[in-house]
C-alpha positions, 0 to 999 in steps of 0.5 A: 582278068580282062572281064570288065567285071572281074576285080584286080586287087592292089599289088601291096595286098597280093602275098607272095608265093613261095612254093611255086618251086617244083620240089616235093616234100614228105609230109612227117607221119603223125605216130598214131595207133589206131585200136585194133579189134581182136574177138574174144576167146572161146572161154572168154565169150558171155554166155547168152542170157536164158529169154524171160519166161512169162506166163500168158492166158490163151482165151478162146479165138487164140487170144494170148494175154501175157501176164506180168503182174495182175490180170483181173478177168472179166465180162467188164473188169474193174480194179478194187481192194488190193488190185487197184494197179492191175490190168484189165482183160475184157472177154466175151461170154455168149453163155453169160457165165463170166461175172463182172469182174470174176478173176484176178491172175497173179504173176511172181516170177515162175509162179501164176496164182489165181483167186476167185473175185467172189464171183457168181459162177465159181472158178475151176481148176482143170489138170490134165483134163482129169482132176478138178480143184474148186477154188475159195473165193478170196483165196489164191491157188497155183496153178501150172504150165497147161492147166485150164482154169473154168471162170463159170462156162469160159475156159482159159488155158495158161502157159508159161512160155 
């Protein structure tokens, strides 16, 4: 306080101090209970959720194209008709075999469909490596887990995973 600069307020603006005594006081305990975490029972645990299976495309190179609504295949793909919200897969065809727009893969659920887009080349169906199914333009057909489906010369297996 004897720094020239430090500045003294009025007595009448000073309070007085009253706990200047050296008496120590319990402060009252505020009667809250806190949560307590209990696990749950063995019976009583949720059963974890089965993940999604979802059916996927394996092109040739290892590509895996997952397929949730429609896929429309081709060397260069374009919605039309009752596929104007489906995606479009592009691949490359070094024996020009895929049309333009040759496929459209459909999902629902545990079910994969797929239809000829009224292609030049046709699409095959292949099950274990030994039956063959040509499909109809226009016509959707099933296919299952492991199938090879020939669009023309290029081969896509599907999976359901």
């Amino acid at each position: 306080m004897d720094s020239p600069d430090f500045i003294v307020p009025p007595p009448h603006l000073i309070p007085p101090r009253h706990d200047t005594g050296t008496e120590t006081v319990r402060v009252p305990s505020r009667e809250r209970s806190l949560p307590v975490f209990a696990p749950p029972a063995a019976a009583q645990a949720p059963t974890a959720a089965a993940p999604a299976r979802q059916w996927r495309l394996l092109l040739p190179g290892g590509r895996a194209v997952p397929v949730t609504g429609t896929v429309l295949v081709g060397r260069n793909p374009v919605t039309f008709g009752a596929w104007t919200d489906a995606e479009l897969v592009a691949v490359d065809d070094p024996a020009a075999s895929v049309s333009k727009t040759h496929a459209a893969f459909e999902a629902h659920g545990d079910t994969l469909t797929v239809t000829d887009a009224h292609s030049t080349n046709g699409v095959v169906v292949v099950a274990d490596g030994k039956r063959e199914r040509e499909l109809t333009p226009g016509e959707p057909a099933p296919l299952a887990h492991g199938e090879t489906v020939h669009l023309g010369r290029y081969a896509v297996r599907v999976e359901l995973a």
